[in-house]
VEXDREN-2710 file (C-alpha; in Angstrom, 1 decimal):
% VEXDREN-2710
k/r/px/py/pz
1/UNK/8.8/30.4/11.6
2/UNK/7.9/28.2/8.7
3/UNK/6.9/24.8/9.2
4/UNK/8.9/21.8/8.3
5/UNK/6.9/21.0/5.5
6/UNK/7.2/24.3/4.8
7/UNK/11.0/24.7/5.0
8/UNK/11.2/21.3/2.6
9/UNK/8.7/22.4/-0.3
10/UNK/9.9/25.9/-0.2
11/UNK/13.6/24.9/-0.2
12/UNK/14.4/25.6/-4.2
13/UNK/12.3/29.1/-4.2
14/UNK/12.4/30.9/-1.2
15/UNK/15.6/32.0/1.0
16/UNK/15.1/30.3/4.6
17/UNK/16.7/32.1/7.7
18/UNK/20.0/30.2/8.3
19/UNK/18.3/28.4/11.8
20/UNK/15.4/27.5/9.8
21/UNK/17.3/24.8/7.7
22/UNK/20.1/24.4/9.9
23/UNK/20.3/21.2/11.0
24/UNK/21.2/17.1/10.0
25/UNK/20.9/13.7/10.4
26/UNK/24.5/12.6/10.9
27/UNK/28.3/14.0/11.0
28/UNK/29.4/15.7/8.2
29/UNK/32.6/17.0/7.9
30/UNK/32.3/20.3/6.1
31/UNK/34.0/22.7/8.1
32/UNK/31.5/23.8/10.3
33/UNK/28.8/22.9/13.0
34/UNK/25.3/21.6/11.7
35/UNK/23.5/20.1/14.8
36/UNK/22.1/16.4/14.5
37/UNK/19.4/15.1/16.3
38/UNK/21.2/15.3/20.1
39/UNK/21.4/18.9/19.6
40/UNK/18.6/20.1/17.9
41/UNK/16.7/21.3/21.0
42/UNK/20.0/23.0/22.0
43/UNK/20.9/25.4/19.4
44/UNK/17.5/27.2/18.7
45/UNK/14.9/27.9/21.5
46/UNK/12.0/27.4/18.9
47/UNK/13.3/23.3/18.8
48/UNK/13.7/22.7/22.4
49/UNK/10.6/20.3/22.6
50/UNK/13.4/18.3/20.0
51/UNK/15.2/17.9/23.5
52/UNK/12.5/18.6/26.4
53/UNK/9.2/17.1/24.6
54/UNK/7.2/14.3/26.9
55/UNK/5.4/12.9/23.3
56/UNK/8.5/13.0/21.2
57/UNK/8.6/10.3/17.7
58/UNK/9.6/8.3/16.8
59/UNK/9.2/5.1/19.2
60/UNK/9.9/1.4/19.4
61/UNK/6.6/-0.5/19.6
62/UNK/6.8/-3.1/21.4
63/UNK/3.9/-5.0/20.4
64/UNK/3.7/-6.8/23.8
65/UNK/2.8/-3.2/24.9
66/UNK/0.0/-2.7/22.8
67/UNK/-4.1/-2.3/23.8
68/UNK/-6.3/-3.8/21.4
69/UNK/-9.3/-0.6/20.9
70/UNK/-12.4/-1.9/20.5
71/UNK/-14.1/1.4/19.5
72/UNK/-10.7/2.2/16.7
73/UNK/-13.0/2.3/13.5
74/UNK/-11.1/1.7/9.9
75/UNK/-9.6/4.1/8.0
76/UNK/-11.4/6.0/5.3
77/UNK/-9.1/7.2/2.3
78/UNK/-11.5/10.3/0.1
79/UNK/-10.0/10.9/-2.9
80/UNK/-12.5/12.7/-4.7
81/UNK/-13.2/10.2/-7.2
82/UNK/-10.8/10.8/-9.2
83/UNK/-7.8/7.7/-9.7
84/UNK/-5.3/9.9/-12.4
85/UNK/-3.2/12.3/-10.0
86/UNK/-0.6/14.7/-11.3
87/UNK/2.5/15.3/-8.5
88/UNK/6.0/16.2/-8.2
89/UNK/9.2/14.6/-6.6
90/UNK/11.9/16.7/-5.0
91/UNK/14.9/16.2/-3.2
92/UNK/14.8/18.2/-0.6
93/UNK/18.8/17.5/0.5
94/UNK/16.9/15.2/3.4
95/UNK/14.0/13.4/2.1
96/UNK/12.3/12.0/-1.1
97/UNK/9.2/14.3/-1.1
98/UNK/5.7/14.3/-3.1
99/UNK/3.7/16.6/-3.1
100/UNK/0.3/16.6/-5.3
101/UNK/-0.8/18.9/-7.7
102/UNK/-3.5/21.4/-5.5
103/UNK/-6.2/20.4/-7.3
104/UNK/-5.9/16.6/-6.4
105/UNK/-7.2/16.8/-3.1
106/UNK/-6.8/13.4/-0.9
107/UNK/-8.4/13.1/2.5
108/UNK/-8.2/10.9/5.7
109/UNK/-11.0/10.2/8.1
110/UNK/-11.8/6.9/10.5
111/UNK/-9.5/5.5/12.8
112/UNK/-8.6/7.6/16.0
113/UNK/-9.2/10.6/13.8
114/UNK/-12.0/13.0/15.1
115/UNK/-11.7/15.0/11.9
116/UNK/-10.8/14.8/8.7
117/UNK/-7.0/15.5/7.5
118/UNK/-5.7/16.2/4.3
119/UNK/-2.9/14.9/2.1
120/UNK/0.2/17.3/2.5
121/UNK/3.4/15.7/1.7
122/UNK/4.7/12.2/1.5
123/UNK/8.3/12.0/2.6
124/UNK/10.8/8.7/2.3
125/UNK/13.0/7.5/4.7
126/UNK/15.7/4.6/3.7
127/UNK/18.8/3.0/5.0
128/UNK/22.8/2.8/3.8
129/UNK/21.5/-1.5/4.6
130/UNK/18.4/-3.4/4.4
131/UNK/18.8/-3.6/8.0
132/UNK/18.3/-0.1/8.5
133/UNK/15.8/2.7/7.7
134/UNK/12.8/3.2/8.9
135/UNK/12.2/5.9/11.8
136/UNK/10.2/3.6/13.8
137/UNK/10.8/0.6/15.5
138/UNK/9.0/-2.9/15.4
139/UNK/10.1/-4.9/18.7
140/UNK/13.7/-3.3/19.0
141/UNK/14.0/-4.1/14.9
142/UNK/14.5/-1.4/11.7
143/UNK/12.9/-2.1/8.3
144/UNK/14.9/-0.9/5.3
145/UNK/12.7/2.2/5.0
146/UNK/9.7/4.3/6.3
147/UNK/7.0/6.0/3.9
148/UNK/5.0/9.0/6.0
149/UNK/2.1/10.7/4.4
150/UNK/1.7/13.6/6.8
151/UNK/-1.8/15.0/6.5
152/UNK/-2.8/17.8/8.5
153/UNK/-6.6/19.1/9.8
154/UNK/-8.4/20.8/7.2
155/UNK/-11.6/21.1/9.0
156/UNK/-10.2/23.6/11.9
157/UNK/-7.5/24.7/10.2
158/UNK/-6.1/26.6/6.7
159/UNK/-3.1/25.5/5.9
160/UNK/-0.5/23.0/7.1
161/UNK/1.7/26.0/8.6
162/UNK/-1.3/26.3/11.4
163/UNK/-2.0/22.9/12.0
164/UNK/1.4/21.9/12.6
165/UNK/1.8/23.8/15.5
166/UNK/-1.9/23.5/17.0
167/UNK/-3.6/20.6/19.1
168/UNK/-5.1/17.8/16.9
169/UNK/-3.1/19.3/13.9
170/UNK/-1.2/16.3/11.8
171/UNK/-1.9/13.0/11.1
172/UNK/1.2/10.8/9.9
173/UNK/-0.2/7.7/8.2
174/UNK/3.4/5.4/8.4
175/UNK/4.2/2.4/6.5
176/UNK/7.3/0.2/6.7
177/UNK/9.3/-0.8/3.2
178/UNK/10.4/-4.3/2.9
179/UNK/13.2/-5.5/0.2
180/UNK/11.5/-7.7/-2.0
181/UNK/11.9/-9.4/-5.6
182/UNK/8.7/-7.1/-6.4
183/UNK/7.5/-3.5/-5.7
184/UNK/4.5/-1.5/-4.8
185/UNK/2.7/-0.1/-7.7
186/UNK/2.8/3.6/-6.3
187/UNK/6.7/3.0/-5.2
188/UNK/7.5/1.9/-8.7
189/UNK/6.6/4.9/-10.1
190/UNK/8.8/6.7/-8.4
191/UNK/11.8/4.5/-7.8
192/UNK/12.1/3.6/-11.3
193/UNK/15.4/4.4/-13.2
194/UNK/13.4/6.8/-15.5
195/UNK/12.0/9.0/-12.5
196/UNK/14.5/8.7/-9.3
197/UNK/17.5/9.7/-11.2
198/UNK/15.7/13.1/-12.3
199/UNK/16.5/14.2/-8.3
200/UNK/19.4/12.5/-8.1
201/UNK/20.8/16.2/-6.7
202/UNK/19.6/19.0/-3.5
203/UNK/16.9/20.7/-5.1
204/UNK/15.9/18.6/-8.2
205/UNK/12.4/18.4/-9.0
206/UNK/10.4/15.9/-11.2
207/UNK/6.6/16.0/-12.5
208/UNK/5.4/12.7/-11.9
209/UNK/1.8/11.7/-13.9
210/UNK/-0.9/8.7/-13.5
211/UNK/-0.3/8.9/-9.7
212/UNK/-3.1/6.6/-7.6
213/UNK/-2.6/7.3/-3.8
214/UNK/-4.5/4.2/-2.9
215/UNK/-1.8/1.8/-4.4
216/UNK/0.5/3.5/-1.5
217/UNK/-1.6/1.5/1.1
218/UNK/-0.9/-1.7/2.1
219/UNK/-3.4/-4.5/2.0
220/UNK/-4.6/-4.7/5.6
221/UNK/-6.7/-2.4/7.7
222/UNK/-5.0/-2.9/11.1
223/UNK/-3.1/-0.3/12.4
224/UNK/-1.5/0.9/15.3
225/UNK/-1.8/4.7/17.0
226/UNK/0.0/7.0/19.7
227/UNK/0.6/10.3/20.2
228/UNK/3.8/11.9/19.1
229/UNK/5.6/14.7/17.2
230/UNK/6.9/15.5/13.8
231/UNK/10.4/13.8/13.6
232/UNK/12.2/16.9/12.3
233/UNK/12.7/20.2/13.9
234/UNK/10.7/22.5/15.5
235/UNK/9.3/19.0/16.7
236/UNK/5.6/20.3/17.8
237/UNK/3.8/17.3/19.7
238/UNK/0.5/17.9/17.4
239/UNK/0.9/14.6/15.2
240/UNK/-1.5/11.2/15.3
241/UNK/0.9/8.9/14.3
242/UNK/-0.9/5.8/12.9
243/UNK/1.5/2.4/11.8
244/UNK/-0.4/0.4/9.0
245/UNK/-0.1/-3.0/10.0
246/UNK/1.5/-4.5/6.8
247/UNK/5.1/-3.7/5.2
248/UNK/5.5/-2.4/0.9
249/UNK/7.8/-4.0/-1.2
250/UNK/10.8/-2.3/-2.9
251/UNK/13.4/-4.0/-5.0
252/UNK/17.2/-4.3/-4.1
253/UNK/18.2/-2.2/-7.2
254/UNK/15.1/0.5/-6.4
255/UNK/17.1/0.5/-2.6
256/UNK/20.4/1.1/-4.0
257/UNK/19.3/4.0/-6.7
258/UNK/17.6/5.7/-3.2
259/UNK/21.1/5.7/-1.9
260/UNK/22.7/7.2/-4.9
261/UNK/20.7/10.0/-4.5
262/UNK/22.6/13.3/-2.6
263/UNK/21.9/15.0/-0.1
264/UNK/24.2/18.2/-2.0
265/UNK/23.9/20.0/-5.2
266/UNK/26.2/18.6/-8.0
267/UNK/28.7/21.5/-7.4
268/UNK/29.5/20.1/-3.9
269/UNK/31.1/16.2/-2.6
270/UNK/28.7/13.6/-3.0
271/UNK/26.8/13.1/0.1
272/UNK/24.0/9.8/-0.1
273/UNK/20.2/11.0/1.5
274/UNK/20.4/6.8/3.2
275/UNK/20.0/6.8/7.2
276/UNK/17.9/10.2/7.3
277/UNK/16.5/9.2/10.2
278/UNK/16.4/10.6/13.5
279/UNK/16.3/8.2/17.1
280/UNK/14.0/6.7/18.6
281/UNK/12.6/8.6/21.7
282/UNK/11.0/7.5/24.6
283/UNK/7.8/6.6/25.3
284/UNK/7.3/7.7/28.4
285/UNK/3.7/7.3/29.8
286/UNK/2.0/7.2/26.2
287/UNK/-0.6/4.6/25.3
288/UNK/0.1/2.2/22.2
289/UNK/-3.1/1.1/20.2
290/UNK/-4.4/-1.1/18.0
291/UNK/-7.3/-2.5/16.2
292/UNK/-5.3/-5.6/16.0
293/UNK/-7.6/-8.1/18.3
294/UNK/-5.2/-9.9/20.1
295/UNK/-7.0/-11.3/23.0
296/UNK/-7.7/-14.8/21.8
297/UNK/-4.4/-16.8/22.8
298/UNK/-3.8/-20.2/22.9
299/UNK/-3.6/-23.1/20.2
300/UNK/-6.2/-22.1/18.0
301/UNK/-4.3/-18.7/17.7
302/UNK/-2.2/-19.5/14.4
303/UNK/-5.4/-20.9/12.6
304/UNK/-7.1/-17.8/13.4
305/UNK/-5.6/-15.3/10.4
306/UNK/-7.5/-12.0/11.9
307/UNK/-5.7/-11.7/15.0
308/UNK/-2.0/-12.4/13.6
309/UNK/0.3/-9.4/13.3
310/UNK/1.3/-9.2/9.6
311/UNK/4.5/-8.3/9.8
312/UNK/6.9/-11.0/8.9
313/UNK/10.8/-11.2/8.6
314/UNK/14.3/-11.4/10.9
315/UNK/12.9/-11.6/14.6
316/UNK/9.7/-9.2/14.7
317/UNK/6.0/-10.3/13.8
318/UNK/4.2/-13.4/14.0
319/UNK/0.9/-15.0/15.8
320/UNK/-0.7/-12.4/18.7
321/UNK/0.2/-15.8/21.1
322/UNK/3.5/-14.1/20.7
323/UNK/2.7/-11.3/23.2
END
């Protein structure tokens, strides 16, 4: 079977087997059966870790859960010197999706990474409200959205297709969006009028130029880690799921043209892409981390920037005295 990744990039070229792309994110009346996320690990034995997995994503954090990791190192983003990147945006009838010209090559290392991981698609997640969005929770609260750059092992493994279903195969490099009165440079470019209404329907695609992966990242190098899954069916547990500890900035109008965009192609009823998310899961027995040092409390806590969770916003965030 093809991976997700797979299934998503391949979608406009290649015909899928029906159980391969047979599945949702919410109710849709259309005169037949599509399983969302409850029954995905019911109706096809290759997705029943969807329904039986013990590391399933994604998860609430609850930051008063989380172990401060001495020996978590920083990320290291290798992108081959090069700042100019050529990529193109699809709608894949579920996600916004990039994926970068071959020849760009952008790699991961650092962090609780043993090996370095490679730059294979970066996939957006959004909400129908601001309130709503992201995949991940922050102390029982969504953000309006959820970028993933899924990167899988190049050092033990060829392709994505193999890593995806191996041990220490993905690395999913998470960051929360934030409505704002500005946006992140990399965002911009692709929620701009000019560019997000060229995949406005199932299947378009648009060659985007000048891209500069670093501008994705937000300015912090605090993160937190676990061990999960991919979010979409098969749902292999082979993903490194690392939360960078800082929110991007979209606009309100760069929001609402997301949730213009269709999940069908212009022939059929307008569906919007917004809340293409799937459910929290449980966390089980699975260890939170951080290289967020949290252990100094007390009243000289606020004064002390370095150990303050960056988040800000409704009811999650604030000082690590918060814990």
């Amino acid at each position: 079977m093809e991976s997700p990744a797979g299934v998503l990039g391949s979608a406009q070229h290649n015909p899928l087997k029906v159980h391969e792309g047979w599945w949702a994110y919410k109710e849709v009346v259309q005169g037949s059966f599509v399983p969302v996320p409850s029954f995905w690990g019911l109706v096809n034995s290759a997705w029943n870790l969807c329904s039986v997995g013990k590391r399933q994503s994604p998860v609430n954090i609850e930051t008063s859960h989380m172990i401060f990791d001495p020996y978590l190192t920083s990320m290291k983003l290798n992108t081959d010197g090069k700042k100019v990147r050529v990529g193109t945006m699809y709608n894949t009838g579920r996600h916004v999706s990039v994926r970068l010209d071959k020849e760009h090559l952008v790699n991961i290392s650092g962090g609780p990474m043993m090996y370095s991981h490679r730059l294979e698609e970066i996939r957006l997640h959004f909400g129908s409200e601001d309130s709503q969005g992201s995949e991940h929770l922050l102390n029982g609260q969504a953000f309006s959205g959820e970028v993933q750059l899924i990167h899988y092992n190049h050092e033990l493994y060829t392709n994505y297709t193999e890593a995806a279903k191996s041990p220490n195969g993905l690395v999913v490099v998470s960051i929360f969006m934030k409505v704002a009165e500005t946006s992140n440079n990399f965002l911009n470019q692709l929620l701009n009028r000019d560019s997000i209404t060229r995949v406005t329907y199932k299947n378009d695609a648009y060659l985007l130029t000048g891209l500069n992966i670093e501008e994705i990242y937000p300015e912090t190098s605090s993160f937190i880690t676990y061990d999960g899954s991919m979010t979409i069916p098969p749902c292999f547990e082979t993903a490194t799921w690392i939360l960078m500890n800082k929110p991007v900035y979209v606009t309100r109008m760069q929001m609402h043209s997301l949730r213009l965009l269709s999940q069908n192609q212009p022939s059929q009823i307008f569906l919007s892409m917004s809340d293409n998310v799937r459910p929290i899961q449980p966390l089980i027995n699975r260890c939170i981390r951080t290289n967020i040092n949290f252990s100094l409390q007390g009243k000289d806590c606020p004064n002390n920037r370095v150990h303050k969770l960056q988040y800000r916003g409704k009811r999650w965030g604030g000082c690590c005295c918060r814990f």
